[in-house]
N, C-alpha and C positions, 0 to 999 in steps of 0.2 A: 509597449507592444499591444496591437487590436486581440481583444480578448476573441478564441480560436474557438471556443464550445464552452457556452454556459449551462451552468447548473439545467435550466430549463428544459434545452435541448438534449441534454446528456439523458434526462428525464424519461424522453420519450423515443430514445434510441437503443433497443433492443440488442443491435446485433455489437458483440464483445468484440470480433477483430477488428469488425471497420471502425469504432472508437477508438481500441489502443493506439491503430495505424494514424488516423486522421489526427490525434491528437499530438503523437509523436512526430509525425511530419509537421505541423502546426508548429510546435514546440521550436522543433532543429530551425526552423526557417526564421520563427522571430529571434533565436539567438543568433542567428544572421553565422553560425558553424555547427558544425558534427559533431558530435562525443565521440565517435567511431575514430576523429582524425589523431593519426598518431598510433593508435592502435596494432596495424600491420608492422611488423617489424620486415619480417624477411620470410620466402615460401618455406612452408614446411613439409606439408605433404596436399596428395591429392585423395578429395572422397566424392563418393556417389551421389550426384546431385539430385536433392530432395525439390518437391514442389515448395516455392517461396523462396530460393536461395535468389539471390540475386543474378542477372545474366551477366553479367560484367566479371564478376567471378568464375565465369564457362571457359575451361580453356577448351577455345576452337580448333587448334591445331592439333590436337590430342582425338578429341571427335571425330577430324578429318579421316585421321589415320586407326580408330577403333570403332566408330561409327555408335560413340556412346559417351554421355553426357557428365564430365566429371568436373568439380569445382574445385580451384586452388586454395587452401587453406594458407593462410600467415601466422608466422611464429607469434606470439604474442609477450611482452614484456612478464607479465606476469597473469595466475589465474583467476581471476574473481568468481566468487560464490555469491550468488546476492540470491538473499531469503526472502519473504512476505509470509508474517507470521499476522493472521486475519483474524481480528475475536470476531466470532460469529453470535455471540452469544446475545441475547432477547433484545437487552438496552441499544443493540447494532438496529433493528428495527426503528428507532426514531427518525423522524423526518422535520425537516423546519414549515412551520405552515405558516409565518409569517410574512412570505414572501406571495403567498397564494392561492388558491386552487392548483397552478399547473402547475405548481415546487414540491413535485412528489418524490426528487430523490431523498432514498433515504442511505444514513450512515454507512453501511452494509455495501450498496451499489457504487456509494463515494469512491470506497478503498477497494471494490471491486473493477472500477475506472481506471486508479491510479494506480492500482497493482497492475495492471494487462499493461498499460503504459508505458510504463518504469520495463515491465521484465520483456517489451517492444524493444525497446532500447540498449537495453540489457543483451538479448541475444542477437543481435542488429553487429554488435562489436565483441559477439565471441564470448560473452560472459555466461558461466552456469547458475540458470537460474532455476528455485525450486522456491515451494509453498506448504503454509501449514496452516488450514482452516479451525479454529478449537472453538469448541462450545461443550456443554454434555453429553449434548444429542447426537453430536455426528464428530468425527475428525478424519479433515481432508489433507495427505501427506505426499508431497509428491517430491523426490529428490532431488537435488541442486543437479543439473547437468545441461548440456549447450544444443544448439541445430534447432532448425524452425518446426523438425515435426514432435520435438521434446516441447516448446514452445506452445503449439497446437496443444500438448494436451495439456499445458497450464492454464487454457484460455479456459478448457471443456472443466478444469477441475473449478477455475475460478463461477464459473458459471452455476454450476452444482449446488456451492455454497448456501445452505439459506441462515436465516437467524432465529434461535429459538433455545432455551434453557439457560445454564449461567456459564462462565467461564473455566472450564476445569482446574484443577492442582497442579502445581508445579511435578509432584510428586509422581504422577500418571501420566508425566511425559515423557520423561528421563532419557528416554532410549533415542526418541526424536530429538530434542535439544541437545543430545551427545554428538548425534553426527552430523550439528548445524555449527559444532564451534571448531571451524574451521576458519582460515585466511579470508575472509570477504568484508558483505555487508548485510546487514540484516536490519528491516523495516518492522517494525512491531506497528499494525494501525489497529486502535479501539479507543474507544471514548474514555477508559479507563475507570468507570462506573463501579467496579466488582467488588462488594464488600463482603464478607461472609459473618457468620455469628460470631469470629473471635478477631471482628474487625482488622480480619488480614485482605488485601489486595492482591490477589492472584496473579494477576494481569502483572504486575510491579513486581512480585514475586518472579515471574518467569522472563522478564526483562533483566532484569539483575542477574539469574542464570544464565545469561549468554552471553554476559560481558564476560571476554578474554583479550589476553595482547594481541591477538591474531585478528581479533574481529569487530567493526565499526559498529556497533546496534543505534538505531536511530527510532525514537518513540513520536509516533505520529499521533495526533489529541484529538480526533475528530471532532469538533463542536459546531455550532449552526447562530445565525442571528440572533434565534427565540432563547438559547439560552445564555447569550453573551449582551444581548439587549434587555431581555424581560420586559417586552414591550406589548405584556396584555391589559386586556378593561375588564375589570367588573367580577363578578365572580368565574372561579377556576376551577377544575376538578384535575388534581394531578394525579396521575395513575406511573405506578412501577415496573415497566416492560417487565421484569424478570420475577417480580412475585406478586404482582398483579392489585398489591393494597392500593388505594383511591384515599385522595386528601380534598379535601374542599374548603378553599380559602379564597381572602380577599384578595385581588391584583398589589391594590394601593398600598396595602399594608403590609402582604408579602416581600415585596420589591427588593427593600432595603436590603431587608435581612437575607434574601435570599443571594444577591450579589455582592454581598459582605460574606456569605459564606463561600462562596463561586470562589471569589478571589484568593480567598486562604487557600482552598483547597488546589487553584492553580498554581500558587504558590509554593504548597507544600509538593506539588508533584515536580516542580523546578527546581526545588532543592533536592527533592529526593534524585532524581535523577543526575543530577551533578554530580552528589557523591559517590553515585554509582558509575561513573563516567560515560554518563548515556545521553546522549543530543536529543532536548525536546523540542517537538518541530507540532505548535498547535497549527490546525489547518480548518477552516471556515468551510461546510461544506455549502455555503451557497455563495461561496467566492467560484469564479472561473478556474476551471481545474489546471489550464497552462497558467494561470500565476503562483499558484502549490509546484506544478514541475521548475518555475524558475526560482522558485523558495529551496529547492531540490539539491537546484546545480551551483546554488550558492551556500550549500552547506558544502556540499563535495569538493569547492574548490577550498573552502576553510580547511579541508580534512586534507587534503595533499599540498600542503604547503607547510 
């Protein structure tokens, strides 16, 4: 499939709807069908049509005769909740530079992209979607629920978002993660960085909290060329988003060791997630963001089958 919006372009495109939209119509077309089809079972009721519903959904004859604009709702086989649980935390800041000057997306905008995307799609076929921004600094909660103008304010929550402090505790969510383990699906996207002084992972902590029978969680890996290549020259200065130390080393001599550690530690979050029965789904953010949606829907179809 021709890649629909790269990295580049995603870059320097501001506005949050007309990417989810552009992207998920992009998406639908090169899979050459809807996710939506199938979905309608049978009419269930009628509601007040909001700005964005689709017109094809207007019943005209109803109009005719009230001279007021209501949309037919379809029963739906079943309800889905689909989550986006966003680390917003400092290491979300990273960008890959090794593609450029104009490769200034960073981490953070990646799953800010393909959160609007997915939860496009998501309410496109009737599914209630909700979000949960964590860092220290801030948490952004917005409840699982359906309709374009609930949609709307995912876009304005996703948008809000920014990156800064560390990951919070599993412990000081509790209340949130309670009323997320329900029947659905749930996207955890952060680069997975978060260690704390008693070398527990938070992030991996509160993934593991939401595995239930009821509910799919799917752990998205955010990583980029410059750290799956390590393809710098000469001396380095590496600095740690989130506590700020600076390391100064060789490229040459780095390399090895650092991609000998990379791999363990990808390793180790494959295992770990397996036992946890959780789907690791690494994602390249200077890959085209419709080859991550078709990485997407070929998880999904692994999962209903």
């Amino acid at each position: 499939m021709k890649n629909f919006i790269d990295p580049k372009t995603l870059s320097r495109v501001k506005d949050l709807p007309l990417v989810a939209k552009t992207l998920a119509q992009g998406f639908l077309q090169g899979i050459h069908q809807s996710v939506q089809r199938g979905v309608g079972i049978e009419f269930s009721q009628y509601r007040v049509y909001e700005p964005g519903d689709d017109l094809s959904k207007v019943d005209w004859k109803l109009f005719a005769r009230s001279d007021r604009y209501f949309v037919r709702e379809a029963e739906r086989e079943s309800d889905i909740n689909i989550w986006f649980v966003i680390d917003s935390s400092a290491s979300m800041a990273q960008k890959s530079v090794g593609m450029g000057k104009n490769s200034d997306l960073t981490k953070l905008q990646y799953s800010q992209f393909l959160a609007a995307t997915m939860a496009y799609l998501g309410q496109k076929q009737g599914d209630n979607v909700g979000l949960l921004g964590l860092s220290t600094q801030q948490k952004y909660f917005l409840p699982a629920l359906s309709g374009q103008r609930h949609f709307q304010k995912v876009l304005i929550n996703l948008a809000q978002i920014k990156s800064g402090g560390h990951f919070p505790s599993a412990s000081s969510l509790r209340s949130h993660l309670h009323s997320m383990q329900k029947s659905g699906l749930i996207f955890v996207i952060s680069d997975f960085y978060q260690y704390d002084n008693n070398n527990e992972n938070d992030v991996i902590n509160i993934v593991a909290d939401l595995v239930n029978d009821r509910t799919d969680v799917i752990a998205i890996q955010l990583q980029s060329n410059d750290e799956l290549e390590f393809s710098f020259k000469g001396a380095l200065k590496i600095e740690d988003l989130e506590t700020n130390q600076q390391l100064l080393v060789s490229s040459r001599q780095a390399k090895s060791a650092y991609l000998k550690a990379r791999s363990e530690f990808n390793q180790q979050l494959t295992d770990t997630f397996t036992t946890k029965r959780v789907k690791h789904w690494p994602v390249n953010i200077d890959q085209p963001l419709d080859e991550t949606l078709l990485q997407f829907l070929k998880i999904r179809q692994k999962v209903s089958r």
